[in-house]
C-alpha positions as CSV (number, residue, x, y, z in Angstrom):
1,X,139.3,93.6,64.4
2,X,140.6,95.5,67.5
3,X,140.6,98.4,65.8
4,X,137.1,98.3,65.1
5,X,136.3,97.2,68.4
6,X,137.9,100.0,69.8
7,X,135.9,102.3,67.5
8,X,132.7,101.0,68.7
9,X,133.3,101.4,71.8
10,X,134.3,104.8,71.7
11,X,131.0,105.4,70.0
12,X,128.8,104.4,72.9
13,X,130.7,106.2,75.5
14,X,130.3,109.0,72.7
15,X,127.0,108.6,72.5
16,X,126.3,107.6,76.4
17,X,128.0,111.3,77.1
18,X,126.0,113.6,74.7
19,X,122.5,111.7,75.5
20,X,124.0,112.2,79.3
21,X,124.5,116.2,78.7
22,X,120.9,116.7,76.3
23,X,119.3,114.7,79.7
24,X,121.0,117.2,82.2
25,X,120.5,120.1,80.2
26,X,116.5,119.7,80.2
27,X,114.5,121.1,82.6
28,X,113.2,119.2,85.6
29,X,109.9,119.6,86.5
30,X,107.9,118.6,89.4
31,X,106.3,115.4,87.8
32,X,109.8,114.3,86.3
33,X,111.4,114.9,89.5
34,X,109.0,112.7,91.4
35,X,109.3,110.0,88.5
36,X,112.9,109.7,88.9
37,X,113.1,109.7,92.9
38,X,110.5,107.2,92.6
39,X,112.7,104.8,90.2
40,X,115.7,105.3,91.7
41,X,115.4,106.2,95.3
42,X,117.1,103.1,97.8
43,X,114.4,103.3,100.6
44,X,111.9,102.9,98.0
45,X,114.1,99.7,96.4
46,X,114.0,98.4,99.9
47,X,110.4,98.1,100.0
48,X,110.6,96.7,97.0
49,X,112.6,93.8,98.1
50,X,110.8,93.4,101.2
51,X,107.5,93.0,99.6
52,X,109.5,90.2,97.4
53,X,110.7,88.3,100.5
54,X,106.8,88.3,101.8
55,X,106.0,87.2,98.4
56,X,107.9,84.1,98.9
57,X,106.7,84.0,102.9
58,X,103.2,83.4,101.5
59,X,104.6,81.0,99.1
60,X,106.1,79.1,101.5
61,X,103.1,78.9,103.4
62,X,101.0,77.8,100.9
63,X,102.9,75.2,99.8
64,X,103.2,73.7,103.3
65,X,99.9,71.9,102.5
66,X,101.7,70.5,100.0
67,X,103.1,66.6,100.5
68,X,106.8,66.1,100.6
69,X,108.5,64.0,99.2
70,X,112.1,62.5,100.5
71,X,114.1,59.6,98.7
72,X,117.3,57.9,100.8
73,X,119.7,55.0,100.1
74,X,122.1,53.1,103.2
75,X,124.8,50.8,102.5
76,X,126.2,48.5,105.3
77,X,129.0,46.4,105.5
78,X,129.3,43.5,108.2
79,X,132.0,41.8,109.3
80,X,132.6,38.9,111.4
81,X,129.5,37.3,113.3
82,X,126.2,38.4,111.7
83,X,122.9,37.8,110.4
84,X,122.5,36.6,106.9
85,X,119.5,37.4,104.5
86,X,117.8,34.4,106.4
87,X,118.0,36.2,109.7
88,X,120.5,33.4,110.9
89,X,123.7,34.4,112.5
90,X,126.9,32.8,111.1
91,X,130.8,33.8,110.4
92,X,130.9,36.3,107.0
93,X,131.1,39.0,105.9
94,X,128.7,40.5,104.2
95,X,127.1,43.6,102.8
96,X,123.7,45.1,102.5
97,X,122.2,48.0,99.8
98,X,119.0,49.8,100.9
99,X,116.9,52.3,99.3
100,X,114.1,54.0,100.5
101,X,111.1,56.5,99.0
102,X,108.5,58.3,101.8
103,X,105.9,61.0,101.6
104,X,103.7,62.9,103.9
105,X,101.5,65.2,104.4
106,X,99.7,67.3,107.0
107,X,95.6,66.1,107.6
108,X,95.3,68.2,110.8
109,X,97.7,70.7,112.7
110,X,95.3,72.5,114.7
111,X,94.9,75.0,112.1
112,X,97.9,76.2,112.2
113,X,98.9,76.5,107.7
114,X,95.3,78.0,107.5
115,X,96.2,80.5,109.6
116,X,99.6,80.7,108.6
117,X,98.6,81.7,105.5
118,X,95.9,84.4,106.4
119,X,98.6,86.1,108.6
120,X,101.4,86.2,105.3
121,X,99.2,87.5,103.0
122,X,98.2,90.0,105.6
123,X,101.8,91.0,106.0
124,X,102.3,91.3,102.0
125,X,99.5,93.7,102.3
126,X,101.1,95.5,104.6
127,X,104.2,95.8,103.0
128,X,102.7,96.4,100.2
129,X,101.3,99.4,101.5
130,X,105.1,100.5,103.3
131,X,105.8,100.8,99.9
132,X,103.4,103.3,98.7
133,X,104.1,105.4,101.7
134,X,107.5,105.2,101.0
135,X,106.8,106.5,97.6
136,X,104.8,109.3,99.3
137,X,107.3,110.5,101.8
138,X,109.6,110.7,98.7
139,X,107.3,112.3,96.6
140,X,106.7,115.3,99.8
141,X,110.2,115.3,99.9
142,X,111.1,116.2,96.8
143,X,108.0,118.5,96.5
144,X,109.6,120.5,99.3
145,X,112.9,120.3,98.2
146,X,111.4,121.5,94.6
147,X,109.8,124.3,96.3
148,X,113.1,125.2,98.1
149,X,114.6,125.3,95.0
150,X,111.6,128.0,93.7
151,X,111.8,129.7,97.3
152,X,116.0,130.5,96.6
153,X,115.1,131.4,93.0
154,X,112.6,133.8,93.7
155,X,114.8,135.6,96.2
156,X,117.8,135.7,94.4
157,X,115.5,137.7,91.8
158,X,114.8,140.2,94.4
159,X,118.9,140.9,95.4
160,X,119.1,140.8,91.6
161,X,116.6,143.6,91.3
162,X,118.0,145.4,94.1
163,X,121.2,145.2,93.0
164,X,120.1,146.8,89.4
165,X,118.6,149.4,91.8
166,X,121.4,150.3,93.7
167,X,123.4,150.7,90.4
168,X,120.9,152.3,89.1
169,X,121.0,154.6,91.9
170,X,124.5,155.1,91.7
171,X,124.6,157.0,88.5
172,X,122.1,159.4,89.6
173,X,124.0,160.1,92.7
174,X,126.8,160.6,90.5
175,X,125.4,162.9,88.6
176,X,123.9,164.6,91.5
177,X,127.5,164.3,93.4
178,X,129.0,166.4,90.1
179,X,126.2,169.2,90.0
180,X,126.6,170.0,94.0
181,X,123.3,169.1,95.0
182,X,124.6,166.2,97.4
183,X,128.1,165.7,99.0
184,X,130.9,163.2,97.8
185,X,130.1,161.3,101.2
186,X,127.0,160.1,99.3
187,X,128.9,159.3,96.6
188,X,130.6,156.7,99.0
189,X,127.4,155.2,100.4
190,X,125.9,154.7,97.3
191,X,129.2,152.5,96.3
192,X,129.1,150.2,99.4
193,X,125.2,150.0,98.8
194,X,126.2,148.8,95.8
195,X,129.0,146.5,97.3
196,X,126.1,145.2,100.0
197,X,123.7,144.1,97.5
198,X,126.9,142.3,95.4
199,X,127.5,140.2,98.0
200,X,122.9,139.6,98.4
201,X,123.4,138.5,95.3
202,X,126.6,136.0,96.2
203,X,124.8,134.8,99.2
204,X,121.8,134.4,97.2
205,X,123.4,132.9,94.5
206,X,125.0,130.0,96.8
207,X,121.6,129.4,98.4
208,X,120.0,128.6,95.4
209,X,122.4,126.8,94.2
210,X,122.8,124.9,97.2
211,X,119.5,124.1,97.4
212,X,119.6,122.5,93.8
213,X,122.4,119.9,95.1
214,X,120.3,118.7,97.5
215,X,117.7,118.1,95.2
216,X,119.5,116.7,93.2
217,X,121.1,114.4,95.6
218,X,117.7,113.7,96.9
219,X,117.0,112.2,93.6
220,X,120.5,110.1,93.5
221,X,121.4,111.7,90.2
222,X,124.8,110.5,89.3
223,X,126.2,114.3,88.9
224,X,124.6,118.1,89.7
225,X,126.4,119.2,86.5
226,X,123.9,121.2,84.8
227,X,120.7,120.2,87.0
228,X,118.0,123.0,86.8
229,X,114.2,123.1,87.2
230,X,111.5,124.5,85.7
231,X,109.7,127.5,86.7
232,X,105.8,127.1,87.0
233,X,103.7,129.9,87.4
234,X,103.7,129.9,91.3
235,X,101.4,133.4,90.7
236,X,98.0,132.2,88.9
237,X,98.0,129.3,91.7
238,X,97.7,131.3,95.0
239,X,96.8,133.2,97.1
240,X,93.1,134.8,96.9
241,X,91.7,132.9,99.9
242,X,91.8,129.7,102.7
243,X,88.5,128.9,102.1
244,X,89.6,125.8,99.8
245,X,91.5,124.6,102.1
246,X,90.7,121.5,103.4
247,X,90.0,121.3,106.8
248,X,91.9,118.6,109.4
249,X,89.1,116.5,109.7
250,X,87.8,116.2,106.6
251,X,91.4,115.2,105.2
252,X,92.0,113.2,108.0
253,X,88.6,111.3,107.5
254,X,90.1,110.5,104.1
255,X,93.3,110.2,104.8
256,X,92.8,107.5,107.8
257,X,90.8,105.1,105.1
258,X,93.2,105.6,102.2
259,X,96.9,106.8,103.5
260,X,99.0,103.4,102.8
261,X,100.8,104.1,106.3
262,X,97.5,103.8,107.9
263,X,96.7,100.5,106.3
264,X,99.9,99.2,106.7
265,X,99.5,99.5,110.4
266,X,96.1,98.2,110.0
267,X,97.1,95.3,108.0
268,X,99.8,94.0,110.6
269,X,97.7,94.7,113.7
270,X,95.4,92.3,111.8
271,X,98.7,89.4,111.0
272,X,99.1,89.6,114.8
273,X,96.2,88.1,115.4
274,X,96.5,85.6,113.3
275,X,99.9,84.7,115.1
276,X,98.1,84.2,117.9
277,X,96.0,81.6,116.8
278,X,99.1,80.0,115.1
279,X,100.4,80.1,118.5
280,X,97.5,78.4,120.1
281,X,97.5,75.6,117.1
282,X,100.3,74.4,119.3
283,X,97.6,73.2,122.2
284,X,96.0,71.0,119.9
285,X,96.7,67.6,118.7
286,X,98.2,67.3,115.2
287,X,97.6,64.1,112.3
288,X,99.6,63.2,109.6
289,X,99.2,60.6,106.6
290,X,102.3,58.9,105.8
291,X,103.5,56.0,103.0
292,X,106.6,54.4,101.9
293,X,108.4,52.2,99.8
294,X,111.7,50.2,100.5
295,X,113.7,47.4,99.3
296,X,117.0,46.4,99.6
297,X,119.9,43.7,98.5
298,X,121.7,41.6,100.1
299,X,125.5,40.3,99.4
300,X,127.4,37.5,100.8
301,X,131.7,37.4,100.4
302,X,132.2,34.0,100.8
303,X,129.1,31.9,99.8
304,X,128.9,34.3,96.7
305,X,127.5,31.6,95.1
306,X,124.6,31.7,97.0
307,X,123.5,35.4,96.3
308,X,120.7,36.4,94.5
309,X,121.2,38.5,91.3
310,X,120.8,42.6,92.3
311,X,117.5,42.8,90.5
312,X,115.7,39.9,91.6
313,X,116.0,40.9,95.1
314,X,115.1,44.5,94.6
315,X,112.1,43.3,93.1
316,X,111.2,40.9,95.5
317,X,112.4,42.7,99.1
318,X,110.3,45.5,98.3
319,X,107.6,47.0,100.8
320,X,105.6,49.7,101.0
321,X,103.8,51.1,104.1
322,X,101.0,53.5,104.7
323,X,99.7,55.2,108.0
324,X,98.7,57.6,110.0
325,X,100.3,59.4,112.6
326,X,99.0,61.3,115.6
327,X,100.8,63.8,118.2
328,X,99.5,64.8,121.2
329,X,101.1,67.5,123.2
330,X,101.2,66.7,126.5
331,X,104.6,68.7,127.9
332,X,107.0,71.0,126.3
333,X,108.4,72.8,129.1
334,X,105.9,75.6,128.8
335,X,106.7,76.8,125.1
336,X,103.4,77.3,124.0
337,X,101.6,78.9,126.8
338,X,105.4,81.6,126.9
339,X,104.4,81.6,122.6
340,X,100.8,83.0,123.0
341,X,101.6,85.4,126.1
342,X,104.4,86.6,123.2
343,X,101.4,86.8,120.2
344,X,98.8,88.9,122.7
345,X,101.7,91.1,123.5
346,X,102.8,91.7,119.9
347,X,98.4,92.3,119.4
348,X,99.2,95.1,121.8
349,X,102.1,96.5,120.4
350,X,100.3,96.8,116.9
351,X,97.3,98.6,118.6
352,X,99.5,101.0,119.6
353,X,101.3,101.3,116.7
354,X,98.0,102.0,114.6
355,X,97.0,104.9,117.2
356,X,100.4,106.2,117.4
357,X,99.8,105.9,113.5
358,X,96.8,107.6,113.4
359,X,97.6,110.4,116.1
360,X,100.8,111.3,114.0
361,X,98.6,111.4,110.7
362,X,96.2,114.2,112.4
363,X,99.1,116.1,114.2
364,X,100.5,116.4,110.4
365,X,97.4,117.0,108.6
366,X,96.6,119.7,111.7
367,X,100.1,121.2,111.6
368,X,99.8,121.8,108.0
369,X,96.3,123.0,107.9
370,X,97.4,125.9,111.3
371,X,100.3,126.4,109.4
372,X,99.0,127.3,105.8
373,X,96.4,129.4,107.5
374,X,99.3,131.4,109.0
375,X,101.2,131.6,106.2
376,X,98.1,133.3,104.0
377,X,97.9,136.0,106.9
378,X,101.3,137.0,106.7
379,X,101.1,136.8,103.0
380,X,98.1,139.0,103.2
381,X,99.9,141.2,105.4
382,X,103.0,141.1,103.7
383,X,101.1,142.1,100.1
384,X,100.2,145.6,102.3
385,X,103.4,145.9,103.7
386,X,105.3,145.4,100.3
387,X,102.8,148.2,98.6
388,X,103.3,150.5,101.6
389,X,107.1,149.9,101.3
390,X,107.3,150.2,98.0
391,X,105.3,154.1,97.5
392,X,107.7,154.5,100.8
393,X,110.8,154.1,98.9
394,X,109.6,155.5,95.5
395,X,108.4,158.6,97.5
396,X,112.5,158.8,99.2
397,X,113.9,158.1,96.0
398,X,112.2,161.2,94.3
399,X,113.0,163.3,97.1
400,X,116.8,161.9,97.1
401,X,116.3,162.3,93.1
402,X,116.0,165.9,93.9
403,X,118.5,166.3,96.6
404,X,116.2,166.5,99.0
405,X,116.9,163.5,101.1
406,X,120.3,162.4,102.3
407,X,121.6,158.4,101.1
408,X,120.8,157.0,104.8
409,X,117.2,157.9,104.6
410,X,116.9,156.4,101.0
411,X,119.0,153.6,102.1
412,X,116.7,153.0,105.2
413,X,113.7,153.2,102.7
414,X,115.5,151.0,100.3
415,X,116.0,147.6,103.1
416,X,112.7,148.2,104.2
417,X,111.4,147.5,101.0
418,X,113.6,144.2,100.2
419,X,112.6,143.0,103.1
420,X,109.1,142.8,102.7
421,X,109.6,141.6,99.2
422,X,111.6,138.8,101.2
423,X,108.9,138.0,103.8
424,X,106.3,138.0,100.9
425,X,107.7,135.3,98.9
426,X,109.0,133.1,102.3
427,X,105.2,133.3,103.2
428,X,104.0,132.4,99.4
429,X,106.1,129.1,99.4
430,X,105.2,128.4,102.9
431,X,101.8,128.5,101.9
432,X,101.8,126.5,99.1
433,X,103.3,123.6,100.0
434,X,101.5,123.2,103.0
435,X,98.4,123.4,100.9
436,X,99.9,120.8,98.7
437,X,100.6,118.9,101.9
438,X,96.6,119.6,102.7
439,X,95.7,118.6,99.0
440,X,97.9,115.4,99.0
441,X,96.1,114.1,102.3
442,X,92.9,114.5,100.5
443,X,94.1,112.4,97.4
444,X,95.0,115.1,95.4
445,X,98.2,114.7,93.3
446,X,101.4,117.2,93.6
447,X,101.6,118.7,90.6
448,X,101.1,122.6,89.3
């Protein structure tokens, strides 16, 4: 038996590893990235559980309406000069059993569980809503940390096409170096060209690879091992034009009715106001409806003779009550008056909250709109710069092809032209995920 036992279970972690490994081998893509932050991200669990706790806040204030209902039981034992079941005092002991069953509930508390209730399911909404924006400023994180990812990719692909270049290169100047058209010292540069782009490529390398931890990390996977991405076409989606883009105000006109961070603000600017009338319940009067039931027996040490059997007397001293009760407030050392001034500050607080909201919704929506606009000029410009770098340096490499130009200019030609390969592709990501950013505020999913 604990041989088998120890079998199975070296078949699940067999199987747990392997279906581990297949699952980091795959491909992440945008979508599944999202997915998973979305499942397992803690911020986003938070929310979760906060919304739970208003859940139960609303149920609570629901069922306040509700009667109650309270049971309770006394025993007494006398001793020396007391009353007897005939309310006569004499010299015994004696013991009494009570028991006791009340309910009651609330007719009138100045509306206070009416607006109790209003104000709780006004903060569910709202936290509702934290929720979904918490699951957006996930989902724009790892969007940016995706495109990070793409951004280190791309440019490692340039050092790696430079580097192919330079060894390229290095033959030729070999040869060249052999057949006296160019001195040895070339021979030298063209190695530590060589060198320089080897170590682009490190650096390039770690980047990207640096930036795939922190993706990873972002989405809390239990291990980096193996972690990659998937490689969308980034060229079919850009960069013809701005003219789609959307403009601040028309994706802040949307975005101010449907960004959950907008509602959520407007949601508990709205509970506030409800606390204040809960606040000023406590000026009015408040009527309950009561009703009871009691009985009780009584037990004499020495005329036990005398007693009455237990379940006669619990049936016969039984009573039952029923009655209203009214509270007026009339003094409580200011509490309520210090309680509403509280409530119409906490209004004001919201109201600023909801501007502050609103303001930092339009600052992002405007940043990202300036932004994406800037990015598609420099792309623009870096598209003419790259083609006038790139006849530049094919124009010094035929004339160094033919020993016509020294190593330093064609070297000078050569970082010219990887850098505008560079600023092209910074420009490219920059521009697309602030136009994702744009897209997003106008209900557009992230995807590509």
């Amino acid at each position: 038996m604990e041989r088998f036992l120890k079998k199975m279970v070296l078949s699940v972690v067999l199987i747990s590893s392997v279906c581990s490994l297949c699952a980091q081998e795959t491909k992440w893509s945008l979508e599944n990235c999202i997915r998973y932050a979305m499942e397992n991200n803690i911020q986003i669990r938070q929310k979760q559980l906060e919304k739970e706790n208003n859940e139960i806040k609303l149920n609570t204030a629901r069922m306040s309406r509700l009667p109650d209902l309270n049971a309770g039981a006394g025993q007494d034992f006398y001793f020396g000069r007391s009353l007897n079941r005939n309310n006569v005092y004499e010299d015994q002991s004696s013991a009494s059993t009570s028991f006791r069953l009340s309910t009651s509930i609330p007719v009138f508390s100045g509306f206070r569980i009416n607006n109790q209730v209003k104000g709780a399911r006004l903060d569910l909404k709202a936290s509702i809503e934290d929720l979904n924006k918490a699951r957006e400023d996930v989902a724009l994180n790892v969007t940016s940390y995706y495109l990070q990812v793409l951004f280190k990719k791309e440019i490692l692909d340039v050092a790696q096409n430079q580097l192919a270049l330079s060894k390229s290169q290095l033959e030729k100047t070999e040869k060249l170096v052999e057949g006296g058209k160019n001195p040895e010292s070339a021979l030298y540069e063209s190695r530590a060209l060589v060198a320089t782009d080897e170590l682009s490529v490190t650096q390039a390398e770690n980047e990207w690879s640096l930036a795939l931890v922190d993706l990873a990390q972002l989405l809390n996977l239990g291990t980096v091992e193996g972690f990659d991405i998937q490689v969308p076409n980034i060229q079919s989606i850009t960069i013809d034009q701005t003219a789609s883009l959307v403009l601040p105000k028309d994706a802040f006109k949307y975005s101010v009715e449907n960004r959950p961070g907008i509602k959520a603000a407007m949601h508990a600017l709205e509970s506030s106001r409800y606390g204040l009338k809960q606040a000023k319940a406590g000026y009015y009067p408040s009527i309950s409806f009561g009703a009871s039931y009691g009985t009780s027996y009584y037990h004499a040490y020495q005329n036990s003779e005398g007693n009455i059997p237990f379940s006669e007397q619990m049936k016969n001293n039984g009573s039952e009550t029923v009655g209203l009760s009214l509270s007026v407030p009339l003094f409580n050392r200011f509490t309520t008056r210090n309680q509403v001034k509280q409530a119409r500050v906490q209004i004001a607080i919201q109201q600023l909250a909801l501007e502050n909201a609103k303001s930092d919704l339009y600052k992002e929506i405007e940043q990202a709109y300036y932004t994406a606009v800037a990015a598609h000029k420099k792309f623009t410009s870096s598209q003419k710069s790259v083609d006038a770098a790139r006849i530049a340096f094919e124009y010094e490499q035929k004339k160094y092809d033919a020993g016509k130009s020294t190593i330093f200019e064609y070297t000078d030609a050569k970082t010219r032209y990887e850098k505008s390969l560079s600023e092209q592709v910074q420009a490219r990501y920059e521009f697309l995920f602030r136009s994702k950013v744009l897209d997003f505020y106008n209900g557009k999913p992230l995807e590509f």
